[in-house]
PALUM-13008 format. One record per atom (N, C-alpha, C): residue in three letters; z, x, y; chain. Coordinates in nm, 4 decimals, always signed. Each point is the difference from the previous one (the first is absolute). Layout:
N
PT, ala, Z, X, Y, A
...
This chain:
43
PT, unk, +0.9690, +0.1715, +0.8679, A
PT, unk, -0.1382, -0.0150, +0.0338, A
PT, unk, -0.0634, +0.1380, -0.0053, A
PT, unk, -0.0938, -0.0238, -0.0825, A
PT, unk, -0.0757, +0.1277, -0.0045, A
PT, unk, -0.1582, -0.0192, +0.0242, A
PT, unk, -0.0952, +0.0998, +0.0675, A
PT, unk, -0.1478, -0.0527, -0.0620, A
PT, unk, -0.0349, +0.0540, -0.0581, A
PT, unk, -0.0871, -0.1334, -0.0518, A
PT, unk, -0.0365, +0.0356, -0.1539, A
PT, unk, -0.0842, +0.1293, -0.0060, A
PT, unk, -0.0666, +0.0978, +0.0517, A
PT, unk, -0.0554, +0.1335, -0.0082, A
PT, unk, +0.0741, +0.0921, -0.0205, A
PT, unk, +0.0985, -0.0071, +0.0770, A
PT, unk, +0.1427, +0.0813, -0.0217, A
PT, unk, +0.0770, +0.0075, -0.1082, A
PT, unk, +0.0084, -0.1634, -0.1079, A
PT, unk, +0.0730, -0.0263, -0.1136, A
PT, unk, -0.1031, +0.0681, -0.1326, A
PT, unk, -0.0698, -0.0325, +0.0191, A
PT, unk, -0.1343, +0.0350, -0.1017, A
PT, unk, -0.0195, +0.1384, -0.0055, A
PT, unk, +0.0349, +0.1145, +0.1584, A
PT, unk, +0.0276, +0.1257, -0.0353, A
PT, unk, +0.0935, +0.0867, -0.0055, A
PT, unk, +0.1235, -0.0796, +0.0177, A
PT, unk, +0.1354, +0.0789, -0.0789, A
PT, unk, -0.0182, -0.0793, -0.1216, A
PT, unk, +0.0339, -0.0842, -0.0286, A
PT, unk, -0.0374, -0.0334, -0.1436, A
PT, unk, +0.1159, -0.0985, -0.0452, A
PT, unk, +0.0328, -0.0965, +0.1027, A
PT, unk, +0.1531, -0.0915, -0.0232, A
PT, unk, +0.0467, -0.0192, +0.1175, A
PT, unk, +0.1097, -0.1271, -0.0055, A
PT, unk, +0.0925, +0.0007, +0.0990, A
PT, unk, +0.1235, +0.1350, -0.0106, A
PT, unk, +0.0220, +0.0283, -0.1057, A
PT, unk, +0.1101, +0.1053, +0.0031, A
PT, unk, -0.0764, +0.1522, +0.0418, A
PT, unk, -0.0633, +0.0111, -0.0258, A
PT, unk, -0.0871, +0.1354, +0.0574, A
PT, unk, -0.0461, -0.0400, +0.1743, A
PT, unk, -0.0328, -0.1121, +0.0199, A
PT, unk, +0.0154, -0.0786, +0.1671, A
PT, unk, +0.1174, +0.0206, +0.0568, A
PT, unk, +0.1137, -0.0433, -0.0787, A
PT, unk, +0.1273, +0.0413, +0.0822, A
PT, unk, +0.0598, +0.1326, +0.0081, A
PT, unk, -0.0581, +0.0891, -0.0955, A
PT, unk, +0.0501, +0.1707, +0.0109, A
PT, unk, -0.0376, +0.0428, +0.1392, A
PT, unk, -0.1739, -0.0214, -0.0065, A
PT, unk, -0.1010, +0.0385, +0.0604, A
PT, unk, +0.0474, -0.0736, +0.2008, A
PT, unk, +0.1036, -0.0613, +0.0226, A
PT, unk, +0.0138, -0.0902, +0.0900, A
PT, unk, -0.1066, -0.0916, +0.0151, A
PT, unk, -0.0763, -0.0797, -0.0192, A
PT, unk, -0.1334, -0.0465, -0.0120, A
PT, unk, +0.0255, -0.1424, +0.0156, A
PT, unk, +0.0970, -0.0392, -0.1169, A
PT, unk, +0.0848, -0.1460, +0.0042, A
PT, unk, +0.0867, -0.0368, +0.1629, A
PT, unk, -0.0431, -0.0822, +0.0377, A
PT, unk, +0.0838, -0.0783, +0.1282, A
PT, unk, +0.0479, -0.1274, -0.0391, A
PT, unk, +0.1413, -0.0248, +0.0936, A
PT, unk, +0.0157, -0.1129, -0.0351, A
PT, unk, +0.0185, -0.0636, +0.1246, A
PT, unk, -0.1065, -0.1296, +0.0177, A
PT, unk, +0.0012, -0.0913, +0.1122, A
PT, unk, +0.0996, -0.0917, -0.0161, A
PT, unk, +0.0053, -0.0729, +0.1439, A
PT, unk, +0.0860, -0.1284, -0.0388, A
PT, unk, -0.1024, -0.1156, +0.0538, A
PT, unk, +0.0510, -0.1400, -0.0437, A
PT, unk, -0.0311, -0.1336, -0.0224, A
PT, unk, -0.0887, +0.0103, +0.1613, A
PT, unk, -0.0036, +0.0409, +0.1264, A
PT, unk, -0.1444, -0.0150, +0.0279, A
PT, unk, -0.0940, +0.0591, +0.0416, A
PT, unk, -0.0145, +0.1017, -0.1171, A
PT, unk, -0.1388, +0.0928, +0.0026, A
PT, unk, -0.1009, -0.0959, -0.0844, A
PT, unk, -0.1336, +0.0434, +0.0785, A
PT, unk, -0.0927, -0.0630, -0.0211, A
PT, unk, -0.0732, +0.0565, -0.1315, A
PT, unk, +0.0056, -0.0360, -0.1166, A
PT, unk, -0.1032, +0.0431, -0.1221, A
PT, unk, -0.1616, +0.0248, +0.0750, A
PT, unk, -0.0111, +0.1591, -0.0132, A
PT, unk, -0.1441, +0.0589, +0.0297, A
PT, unk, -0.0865, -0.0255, -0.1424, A
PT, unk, -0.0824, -0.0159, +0.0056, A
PT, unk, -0.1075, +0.0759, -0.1037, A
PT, unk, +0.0015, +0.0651, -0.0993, A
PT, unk, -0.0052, +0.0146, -0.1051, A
PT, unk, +0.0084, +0.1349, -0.0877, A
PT, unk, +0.1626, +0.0602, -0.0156, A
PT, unk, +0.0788, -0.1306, +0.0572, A
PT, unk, +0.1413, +0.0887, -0.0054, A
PT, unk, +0.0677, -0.0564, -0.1635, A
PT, unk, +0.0901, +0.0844, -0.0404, A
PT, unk, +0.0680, -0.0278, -0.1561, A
PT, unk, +0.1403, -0.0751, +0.0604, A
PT, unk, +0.0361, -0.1335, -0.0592, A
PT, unk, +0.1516, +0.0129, +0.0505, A
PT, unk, +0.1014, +0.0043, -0.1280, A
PT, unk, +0.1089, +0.0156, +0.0381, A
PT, unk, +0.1042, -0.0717, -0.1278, A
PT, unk, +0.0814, -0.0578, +0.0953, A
PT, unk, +0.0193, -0.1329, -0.0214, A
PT, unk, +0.0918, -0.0565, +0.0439, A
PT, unk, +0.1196, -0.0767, -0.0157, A
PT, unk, +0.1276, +0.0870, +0.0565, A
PT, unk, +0.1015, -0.0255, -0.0907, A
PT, unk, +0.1020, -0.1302, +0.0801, A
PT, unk, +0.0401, -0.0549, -0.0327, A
PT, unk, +0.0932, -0.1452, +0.0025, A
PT, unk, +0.0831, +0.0128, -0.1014, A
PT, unk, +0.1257, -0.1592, +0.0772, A
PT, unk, +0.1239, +0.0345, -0.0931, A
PT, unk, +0.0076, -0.1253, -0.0526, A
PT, unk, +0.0047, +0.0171, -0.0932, A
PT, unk, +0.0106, -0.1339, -0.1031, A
PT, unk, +0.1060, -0.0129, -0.0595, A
């Protein structure tokens, strides 16, 4: 989870995760506003 102001000015999720910027929640954080997710599951 990143927000999106933050993603738009490093410039990526991989420049988010250098930058520490990227968090990773678990199953019950509440989706804010303006937040980016990727969400990963096992298939």
């Amino acid at each position: 989870m990143i927000p999106w102001r933050d993603l738009l000015q490093v410039g990526g999720f991989p420049q988010g995760r250098e930058k520490g910027l990227v968090r990773t929640e678990g199953k019950g954080y509440i989706v804010q506003d303006g937040d980016v997710i990727d969400i990963l599951h096992n298939a």
